[in-house]
Structure formats: structure tokens, C-alpha cells
C-alpha positions in Angstrom: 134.5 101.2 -40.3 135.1 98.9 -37.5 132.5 96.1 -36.3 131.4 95.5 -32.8 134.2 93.6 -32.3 136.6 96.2 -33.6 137.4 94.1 -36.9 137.6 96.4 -40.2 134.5 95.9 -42.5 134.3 96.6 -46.1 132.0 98.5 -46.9 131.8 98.3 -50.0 129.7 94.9 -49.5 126.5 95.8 -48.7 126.0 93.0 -47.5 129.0 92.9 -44.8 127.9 96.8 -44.1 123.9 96.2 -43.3 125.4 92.8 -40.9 128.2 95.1 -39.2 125.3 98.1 -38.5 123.0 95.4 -37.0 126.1 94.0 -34.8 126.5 97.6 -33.9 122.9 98.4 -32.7 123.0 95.4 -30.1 126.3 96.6 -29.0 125.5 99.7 -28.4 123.0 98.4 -25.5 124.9 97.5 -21.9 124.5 93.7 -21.4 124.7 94.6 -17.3 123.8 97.3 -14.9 127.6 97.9 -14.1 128.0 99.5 -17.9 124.4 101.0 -18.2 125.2 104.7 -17.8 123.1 107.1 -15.9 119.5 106.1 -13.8 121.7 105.5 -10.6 119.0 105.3 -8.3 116.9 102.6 -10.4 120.3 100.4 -11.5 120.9 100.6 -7.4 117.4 99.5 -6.7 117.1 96.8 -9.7 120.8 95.7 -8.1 119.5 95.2 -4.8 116.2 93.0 -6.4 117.9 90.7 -8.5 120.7 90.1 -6.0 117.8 89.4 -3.3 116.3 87.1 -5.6 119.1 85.6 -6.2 120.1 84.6 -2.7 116.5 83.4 -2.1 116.4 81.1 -5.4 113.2 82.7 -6.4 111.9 84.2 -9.6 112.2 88.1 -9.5 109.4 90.2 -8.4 107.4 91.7 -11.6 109.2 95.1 -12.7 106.9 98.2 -14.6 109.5 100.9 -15.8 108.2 103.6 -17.0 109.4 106.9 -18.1 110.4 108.8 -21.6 110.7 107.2 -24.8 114.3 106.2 -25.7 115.5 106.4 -21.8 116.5 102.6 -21.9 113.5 100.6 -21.0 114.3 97.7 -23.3 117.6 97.8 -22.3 117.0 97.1 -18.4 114.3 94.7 -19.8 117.2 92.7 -21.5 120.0 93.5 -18.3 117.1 91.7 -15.6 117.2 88.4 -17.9 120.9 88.5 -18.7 121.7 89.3 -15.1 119.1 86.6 -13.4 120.7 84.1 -15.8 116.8 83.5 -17.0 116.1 83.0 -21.2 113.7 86.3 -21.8 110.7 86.5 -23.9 109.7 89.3 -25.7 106.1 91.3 -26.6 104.4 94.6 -27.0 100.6 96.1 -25.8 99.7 96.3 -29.4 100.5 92.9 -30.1 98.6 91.7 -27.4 94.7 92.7 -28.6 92.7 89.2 -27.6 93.1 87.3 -23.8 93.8 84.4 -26.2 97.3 86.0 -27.5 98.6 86.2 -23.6 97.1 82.9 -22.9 99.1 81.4 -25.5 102.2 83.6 -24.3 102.0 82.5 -20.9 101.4 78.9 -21.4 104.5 78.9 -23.1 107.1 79.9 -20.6 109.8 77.8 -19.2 110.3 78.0 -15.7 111.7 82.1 -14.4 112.1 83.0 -17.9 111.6 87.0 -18.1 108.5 88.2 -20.2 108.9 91.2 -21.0 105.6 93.4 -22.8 106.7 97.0 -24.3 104.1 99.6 -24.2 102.1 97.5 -21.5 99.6 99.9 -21.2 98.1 99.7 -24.9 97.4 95.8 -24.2 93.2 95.1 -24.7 91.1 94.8 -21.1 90.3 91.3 -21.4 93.9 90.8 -21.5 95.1 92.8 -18.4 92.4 90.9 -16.9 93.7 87.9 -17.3 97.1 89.3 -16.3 95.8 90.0 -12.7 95.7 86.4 -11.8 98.6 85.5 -14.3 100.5 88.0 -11.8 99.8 87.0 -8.8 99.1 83.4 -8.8 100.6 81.9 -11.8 97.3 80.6 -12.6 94.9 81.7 -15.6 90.9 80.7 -16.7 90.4 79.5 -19.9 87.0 79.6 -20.8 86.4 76.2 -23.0 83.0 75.9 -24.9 80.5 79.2 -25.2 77.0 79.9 -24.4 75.2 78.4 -20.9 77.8 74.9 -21.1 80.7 77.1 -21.2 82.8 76.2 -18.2 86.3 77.7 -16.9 89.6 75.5 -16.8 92.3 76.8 -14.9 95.6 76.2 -16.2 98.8 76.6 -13.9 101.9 78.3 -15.4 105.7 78.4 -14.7 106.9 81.2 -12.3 108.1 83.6 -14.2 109.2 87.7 -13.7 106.5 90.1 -16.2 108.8 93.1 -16.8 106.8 96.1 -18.3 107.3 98.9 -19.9 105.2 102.3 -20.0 105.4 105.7 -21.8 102.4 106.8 -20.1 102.2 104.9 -16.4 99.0 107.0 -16.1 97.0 104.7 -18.7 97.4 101.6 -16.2 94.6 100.5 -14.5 95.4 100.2 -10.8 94.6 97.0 -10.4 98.0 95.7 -12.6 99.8 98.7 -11.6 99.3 97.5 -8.0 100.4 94.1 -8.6 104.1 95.1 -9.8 106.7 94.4 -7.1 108.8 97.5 -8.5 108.0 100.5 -10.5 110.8 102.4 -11.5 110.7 105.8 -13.4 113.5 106.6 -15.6 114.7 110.2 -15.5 116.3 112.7 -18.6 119.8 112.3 -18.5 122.2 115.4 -17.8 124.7 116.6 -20.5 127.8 114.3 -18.6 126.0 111.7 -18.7 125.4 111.7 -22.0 128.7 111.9 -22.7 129.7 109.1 -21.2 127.2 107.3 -24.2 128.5 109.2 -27.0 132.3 108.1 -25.9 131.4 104.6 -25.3 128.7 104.4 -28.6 132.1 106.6 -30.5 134.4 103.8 -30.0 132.0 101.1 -30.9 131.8 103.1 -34.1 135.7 103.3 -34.5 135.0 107.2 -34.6 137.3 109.9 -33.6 135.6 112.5 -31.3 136.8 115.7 -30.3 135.7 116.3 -26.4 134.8 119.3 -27.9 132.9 117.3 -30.4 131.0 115.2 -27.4 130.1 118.4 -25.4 128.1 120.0 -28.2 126.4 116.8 -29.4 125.2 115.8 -26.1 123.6 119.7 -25.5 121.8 118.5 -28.1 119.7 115.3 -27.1 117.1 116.3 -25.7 118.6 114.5 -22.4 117.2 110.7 -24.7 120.3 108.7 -24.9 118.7 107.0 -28.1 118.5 110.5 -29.8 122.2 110.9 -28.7 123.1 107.6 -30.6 121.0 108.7 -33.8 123.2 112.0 -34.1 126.0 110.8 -33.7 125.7 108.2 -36.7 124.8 111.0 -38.3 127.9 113.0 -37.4 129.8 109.5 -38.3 128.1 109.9 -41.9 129.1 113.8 -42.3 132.7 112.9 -41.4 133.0 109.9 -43.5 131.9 112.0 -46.7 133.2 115.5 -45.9 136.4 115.9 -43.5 137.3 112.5 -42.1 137.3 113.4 -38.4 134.6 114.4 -35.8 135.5 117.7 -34.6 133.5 120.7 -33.1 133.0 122.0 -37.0 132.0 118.8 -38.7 129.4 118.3 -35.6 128.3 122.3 -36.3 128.0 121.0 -40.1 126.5 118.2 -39.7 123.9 119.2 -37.3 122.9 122.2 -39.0 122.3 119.7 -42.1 119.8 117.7 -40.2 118.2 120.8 -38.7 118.9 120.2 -35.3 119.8 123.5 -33.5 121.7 124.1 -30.0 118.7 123.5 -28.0 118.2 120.2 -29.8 115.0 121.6 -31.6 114.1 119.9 -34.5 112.2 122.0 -38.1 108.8 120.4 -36.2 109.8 122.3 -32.8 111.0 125.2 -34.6 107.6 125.6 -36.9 105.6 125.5 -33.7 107.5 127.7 -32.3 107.7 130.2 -35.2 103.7 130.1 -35.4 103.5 130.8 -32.0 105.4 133.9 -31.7 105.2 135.6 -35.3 101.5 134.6 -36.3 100.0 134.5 -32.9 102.1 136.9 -30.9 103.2 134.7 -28.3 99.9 133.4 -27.6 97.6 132.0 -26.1 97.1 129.9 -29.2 94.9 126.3 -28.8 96.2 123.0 -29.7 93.8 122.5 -32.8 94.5 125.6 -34.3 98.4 125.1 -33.7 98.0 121.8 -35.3 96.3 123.6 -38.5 99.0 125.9 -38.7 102.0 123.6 -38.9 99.9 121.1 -40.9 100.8 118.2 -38.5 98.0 116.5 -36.6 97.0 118.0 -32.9 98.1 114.3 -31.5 101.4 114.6 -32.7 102.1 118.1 -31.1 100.4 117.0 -28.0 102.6 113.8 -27.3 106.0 114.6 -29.7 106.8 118.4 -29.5 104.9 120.2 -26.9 106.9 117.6 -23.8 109.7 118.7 -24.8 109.3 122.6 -25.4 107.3 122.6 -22.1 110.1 121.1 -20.1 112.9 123.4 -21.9 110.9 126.2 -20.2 109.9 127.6 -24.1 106.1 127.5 -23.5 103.7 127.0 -21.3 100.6 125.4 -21.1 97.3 127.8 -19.8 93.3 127.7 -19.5 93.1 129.5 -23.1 96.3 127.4 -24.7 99.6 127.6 -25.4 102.1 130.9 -24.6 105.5 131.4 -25.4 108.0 132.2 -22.5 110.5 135.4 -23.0 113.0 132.7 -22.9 111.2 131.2 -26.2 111.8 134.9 -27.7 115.2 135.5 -26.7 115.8 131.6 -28.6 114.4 132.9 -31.7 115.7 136.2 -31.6 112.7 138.0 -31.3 111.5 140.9 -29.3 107.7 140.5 -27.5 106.7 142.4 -30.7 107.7 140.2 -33.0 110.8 141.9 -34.1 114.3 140.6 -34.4 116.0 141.9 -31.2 119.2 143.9 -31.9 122.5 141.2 -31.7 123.9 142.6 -28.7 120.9 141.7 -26.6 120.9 137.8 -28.3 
């Protein structure tokens, strides 16, 4: 195996190995927008910010990205500090559960310097609070003392650029939502652009890939360029072990190993989707009981599989629950009955 720099590692150090795979995760992410692939219309408009900026000598205006899971969020995080030239700090909403943990965030930052706070939306109230002012004026309240001699000290803070990032842009209050300069929604990628990853992430890995190879593993990603990265180390793994090269049959092999079909359907997808159309007859079937049945929990349906089913055009989501499409029985093989359809009409 090759390291990010291309250098032959030995594997056989565990050591060496774990160091080369960690090199290999932070190369895998673009250090500027002219090698992030895909999201043309937000690497345009983040282009046209930072250069603005730039030419005005002034901090960045604050950026909320939102969109998908795996999409590159953290990655355009990184690319708006590297390309401003600013140091970037890093957070999460969870981490963030007291209006003391941001104060002492804030107060910390050297002048510009990029903050950026994954999963913004999951921060606690008293927090976003203070982010309103934090926002806008560079200025927060600290509330010294308690009771009726409690007074309020304000504290002014470097300019800096608050880059966030959201899974679910809906959760925002308006309020903060309003005070970002730029919201920009990532999008699915399409199969070629995917591609372009898998070739770029293939010769970090010093992996040969069929074209072939490429095609079939990016039908399979569910459009997430982080899920097309995760199969292909996987691929890399089949071929190291089994045949030595990734082509069309070692991607088949592997794949079909991992339980990943050709619509990039996982075992969870697949066990929905079985309950659905053999036990319920297509549906309507609620998301409680479809929960009970696959013996997951209704939250993880709701937010992990049913996105993605709904979008492929599987199911579809009514008054009375969830239906499978004809499209879902043709998938699966199945006429509306529940029997296997003769091959010729597959």
C-alpha cells in the first residue's frame, strides 16, 4: 500500500499501517475549492465570498451549510480557513450544552480565525442566544454574580467568520438562521461525479480500478461521496486478500460480501423493504409497527432508511403510513401479490 505521499508502507507494522490510514483519511479531503468535486453552484458562490472578502480585507461573512450527511460539510468548513489564509477552530452542537462553553470558545479566538460548529442545530438555547449578539456585533454578556446583585459585563471579541453546519436546517431558530451571510445547501451527487472521487480517492490508495470497476461502485453510493470512499476501502480490502486487482468482479464480490446491492441498499433497507411488501402487502404500514418488525428503533427508520428509499422512488410516505411503489416490487422481484414475478419480466 502506498501513503498519501505515494511512498510504500509496510504493513506489516501496525504501527506504520494505522499512521499511513490516518494520512490517508486527511488526504482524501480537497484542501481548496479548485479540487472539491461536485456542488458547482455552492464552490462558485463560496469563490465569489471569500475572494470579495479578500479584496475588502475583512473577515468573511458567517456561512451555515446545510444538506445530507457525508455531502462535504466539514470539508468546505476546512477549504473557507485554508483558502482565507485564517487558523480554524473546531466544535459541534452537542459539545456546546451551557452559554458558558461558547463563551469560553469565543473569548478565545485570534483575530478572523474560522469557527467552525458541526451539527449547529443541536447546540442548547442559552447558547444560540448568546450567539445572536456573538454574530452580529462581536460582543457577548456575561452575567457575573447571581441573584438581585447579578450584573451583565460585556466582553468584546475578535472578528471572526462562524461557519455552520446542519443536517436538518429546519431545527434552526430563525433568529440565527437569519443572521448567516450565506446558506448554502449541498445537493446528492450524480454517478460522474462520483467518479471523479473514486478515481481521485483510488490513486491516493495506490489502487488499480477498472472504469468498469468505478461505474458500478459509484451506482452504488447513495449519491454520499463519504459512502463512496467507505466502499471502496472495502473493495481495496477484497482485492488485497482475494484477486490483487479491482475489477468489475472483485467489486461484484466484494459488494455482495458487505450486503450492498445495485441500488446501494443496505440488509437495514432491504429488511424494511421485505416487511413491507411480503408481511404487509405493500402497505400502508405505520412507522411504529415497521420499526417492531425489523427490530430497529422507529427513529432510526425515520432519519437513516426511509430518506433514502423515499428519494429512490421505493416508497412513499401517506396519511395511513408507508406504501411500496411498483418500482419497489419490480426491485425485489415480486409481483403486487407477493409472488416472485417470472425472470423475463425482472
Amino acid at each position: 500500500m502506498s501513503g498519501a505521499d505515494g511512498a510504500d508502507v509496510d504493513l506489516t507494522d501496525p504501527v506504520l499501517a494505522s499512521e499511513a490510514e490516518l494520512a490517508f483519511e486527511g488526504a482524501l479531503r480537497p484542501r481548496s475549492l479548485a479540487e472539491f468535486v461536485g456542488q458547482t453552484r455552492v464552490r462558485g458562490q463560496l469563490q465569489l465570498l471569500l475572494t470579495a472578502a479578500t479584496l475588502q480585507q475583512r473577515t468573511p461573512d458567517h456561512i451555515l451549510l446545510a444538506g445530507p450527511p457525508g455531502l462535504g460539510k466539514t470539508t468546505l468548513a476546512m477549504i473557507v480557513a485554508h483558502e482565507s489564509g485564517r487558523p480554524l477552530r473546531m466544535s459541534s452542537g452537542p459539545a456546546i450544552q451551557h452559554a458558558g462553553d461558547l463563551a469560553a470558545i469565543l473569548s478565545s479566538l485570534v483575530p478572523g480565525e474560522v469557527l467552525f460548529i458541526d451539527e449547529i442545530h443541536r447546540m442548547a438555547r442559552s447558547a444560540e442566544e448568546m450567539l445572536y449578539l456573538a454574530m452580529e456585533d462581536f460582543r457577548i454578556d456575561i452575567m457575573v454574580g447571581k441573584g438581585a446583585g447579578a450584573t451583565s459585563v460585556p466582553l468584546d471579541l475578535s472578528p471572526f467568520t462562524l461557519v455552520g453546519a446542519t443536517t436538518r436546517a429546519g431545527l434552526l431558530p430563525n433568529p440565527l438562521r437569519d443572521r448567516f451571510g450565506f446558506t448554502a445547501h449541498l445537493e446528492f451527487y450524480d454517478d460522474a461525479e462520483l467518479e471523479q472521487v473514486l478515481a481521485r480517492a483510488a490513486t491516493m490508495l495506490g489502487l488499480d480500478v477498472d472504469r468498469e470497476a468505478l461505474v458500478e461502485i459509484s451506482g452504488r453510493c447513495r449519491g454520499t461521496p463519504r459512502i463512496a470512499n467507505r466502499l471502496l476501502r472495502r473493495v481495496r480490502d477484497y482485492a488485497l486478500v482475494h484477486t490483487g486487482r479491482a475489477d468489475l468482479a472483485t467489486v461484484n464480490a466484494a459488494l455482495d460480501l458487505y450486503d450492498v446491492d445495485a441500488l446501494g441498499l443496505d440488509r437495514l433497507d432491504r429488511a424494511v423493504m421485505q416487511i413491507i411488501l411480503t408481511r404487509f402487502g405493500g402497505g400502508p404500514v405505520g412507522l411504529n409497527t415497521l420499526a417492531v418488525s425489523v427490530g430497529e428503533e422507529s427513529e432510526t427508520i425515520e432519519a437513516v432508511v426511509e430518506p433514502f428509499l423515499v428519494r429512490i422512488g421505493l416508497i412513499t410516505r401517506t396519511p395511513r403510513g408507508r406504501v411500496a411503489t411498483p418500482a419497489a416490487w419490480r426491485h425485489f422481484g415480486l409481483s403486487q401479490g407477493g409472488a416472485a414475478l417470472p425472470i423475463d419480466d425482472l
